[in-house]
N, C-alpha and C positions, 0 to 999 in steps of 0.2 A: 884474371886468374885462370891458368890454365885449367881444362877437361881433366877427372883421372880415371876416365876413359876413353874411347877412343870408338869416335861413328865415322863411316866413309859420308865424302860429300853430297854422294848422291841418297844416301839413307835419309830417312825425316821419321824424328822423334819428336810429334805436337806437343805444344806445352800441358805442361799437367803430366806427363811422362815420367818415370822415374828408372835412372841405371845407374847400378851401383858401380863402385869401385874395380877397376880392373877389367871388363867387359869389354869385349869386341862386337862393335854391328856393321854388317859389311855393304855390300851395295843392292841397292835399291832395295830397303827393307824398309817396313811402315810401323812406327808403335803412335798406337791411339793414345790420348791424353788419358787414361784412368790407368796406364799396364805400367805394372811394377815389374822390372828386370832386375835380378841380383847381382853380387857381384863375384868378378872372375866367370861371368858367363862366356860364351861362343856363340853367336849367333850369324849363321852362315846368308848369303844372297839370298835374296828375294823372299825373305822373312815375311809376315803379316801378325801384327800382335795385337788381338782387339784391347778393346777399354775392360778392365775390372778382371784382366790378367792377370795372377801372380805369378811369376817366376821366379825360383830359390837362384842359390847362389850354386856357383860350377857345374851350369847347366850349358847343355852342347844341343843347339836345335841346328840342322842340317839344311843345305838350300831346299826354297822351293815349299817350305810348309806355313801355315795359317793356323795358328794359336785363337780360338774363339773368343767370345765372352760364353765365361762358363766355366774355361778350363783353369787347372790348377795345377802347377808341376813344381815339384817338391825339388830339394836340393840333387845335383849329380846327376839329375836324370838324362838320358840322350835320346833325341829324337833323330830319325833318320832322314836320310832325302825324300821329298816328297810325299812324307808319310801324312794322311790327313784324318783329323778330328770335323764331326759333326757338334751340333748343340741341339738339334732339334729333332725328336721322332720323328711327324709327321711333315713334313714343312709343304706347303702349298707357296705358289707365288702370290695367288690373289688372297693370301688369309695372313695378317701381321698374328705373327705368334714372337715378338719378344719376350712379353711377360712367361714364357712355358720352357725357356732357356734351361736343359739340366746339366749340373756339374760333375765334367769328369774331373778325376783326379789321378795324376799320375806321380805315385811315392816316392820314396827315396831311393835315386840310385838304378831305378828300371830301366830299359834300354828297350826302345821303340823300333824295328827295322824298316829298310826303306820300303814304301810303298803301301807299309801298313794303315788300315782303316781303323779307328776306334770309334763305335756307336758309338752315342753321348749318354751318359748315365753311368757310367761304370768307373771303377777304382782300377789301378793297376796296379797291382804290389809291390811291395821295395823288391829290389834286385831282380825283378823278374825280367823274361826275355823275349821280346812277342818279336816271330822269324818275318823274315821280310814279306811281303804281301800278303800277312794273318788278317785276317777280319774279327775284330773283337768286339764279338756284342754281349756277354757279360763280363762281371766282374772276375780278374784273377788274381788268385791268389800270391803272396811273397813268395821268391823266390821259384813262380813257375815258366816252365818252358810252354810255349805256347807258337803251333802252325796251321795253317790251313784258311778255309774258308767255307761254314765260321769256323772259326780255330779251336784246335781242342787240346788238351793238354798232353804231352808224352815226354816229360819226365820234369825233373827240377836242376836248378843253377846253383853255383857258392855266389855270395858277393862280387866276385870278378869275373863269371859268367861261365864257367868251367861247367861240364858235367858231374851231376852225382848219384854216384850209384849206392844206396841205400841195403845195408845187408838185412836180415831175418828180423833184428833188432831194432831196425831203425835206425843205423848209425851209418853215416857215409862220411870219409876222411879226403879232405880235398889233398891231392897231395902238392901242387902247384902251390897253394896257399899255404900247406901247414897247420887247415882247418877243418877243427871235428863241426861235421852239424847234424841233427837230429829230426826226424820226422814223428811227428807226435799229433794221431788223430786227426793225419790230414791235411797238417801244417808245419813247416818247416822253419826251424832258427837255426841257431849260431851256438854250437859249445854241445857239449856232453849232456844226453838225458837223461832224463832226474827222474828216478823209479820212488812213487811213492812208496812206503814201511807198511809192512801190514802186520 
């Protein structure tokens, strides 16, 4: 029975692996016998995917990166070239700290750029946007734009990674998309903001 996916020769998926439907793995990439890869993913060269991985589905990880055990990345998200993840605060070589593994999580739809670091512990918002070589050592919010080292925020993204500029109200109109979104207390969604009645 044919594959309906598609790994190059020189990749090795151990058994106990899992890839879903429609998935590309290219060459020389490693998935550990516990990492669940979704399906219609991208997964570019010299990949590394530890054990107890998940991966959603139409996810684009870029050559040259190492997915830990720890990490979690949700549907759509893209990782960039060479961008790399930690799992452990302190890590010594002569101290086994397995069991003190923390989980990052990278949401729905974020976009990782190349060469970016993400401490281990922290969330990455849906649709947010960390610039190429950011250092993120907390947690960022949905939808933010995020540079530096460590990186800090200087402004917010629509869903397809646009700038938005936010009027008096809070309301910023992406016009590329054709979408209103609202900033409310700090945090930004999708649609028109809802004035409670008083």
């Amino acid at each position: 029975m044919p594959l309906d996916f598609f790994i190059h020769e020189s990749a090795i998926a151990d058994a106990g692996s899992q890839i879903g439907k429609g998935t590309r793995i290219w060459h020389f990439c490693h998935l550990m016998p516990g990492s669940v890869v979704g399906a219609n993913c991208n997964i570019g060269q010299n990949v590394f995917i530890d054990n107890n991985v998940v991966i959603g589905n139409g996810v684009k990880i870029q050559n040259n990166v190492s997915v830990y055990n720890g990490v979690v990345i949700e549907d759509g998200a893209f990782l960039g070239p060479s961008m790399v993840f930690t799992n452990v605060i302190n890590p010594r070589s002569f101290i086994e700290r397995k069991d003190e593994f923390k989980t990052t999580i990278v949401r729905k739809g974020a976009t990782i750029g190349a060469n970016a670091t993400i401490v281990c512990g922290v969330e990455i918002g849906a649709y947010s946007l960390i610039g190429a070589g950011s250092v993120i050592t907390k947690s960022v919010p949905a939808y933010a734009l995020m540079v530096g080292n460590p990186a800090r925020q200087i402004g917010w993204v629509s869903e397809e990674g646009h700038r938005l500029d936010f009027n008096e109200v809070g309301v910023a109109f992406c016009e590329k998309e054709k979408q209103q979104y609202s900033l409310i207390d700090g945090s930004v969604q999708k649609g028109l903001k809802k004035f409670s009645k008083t």
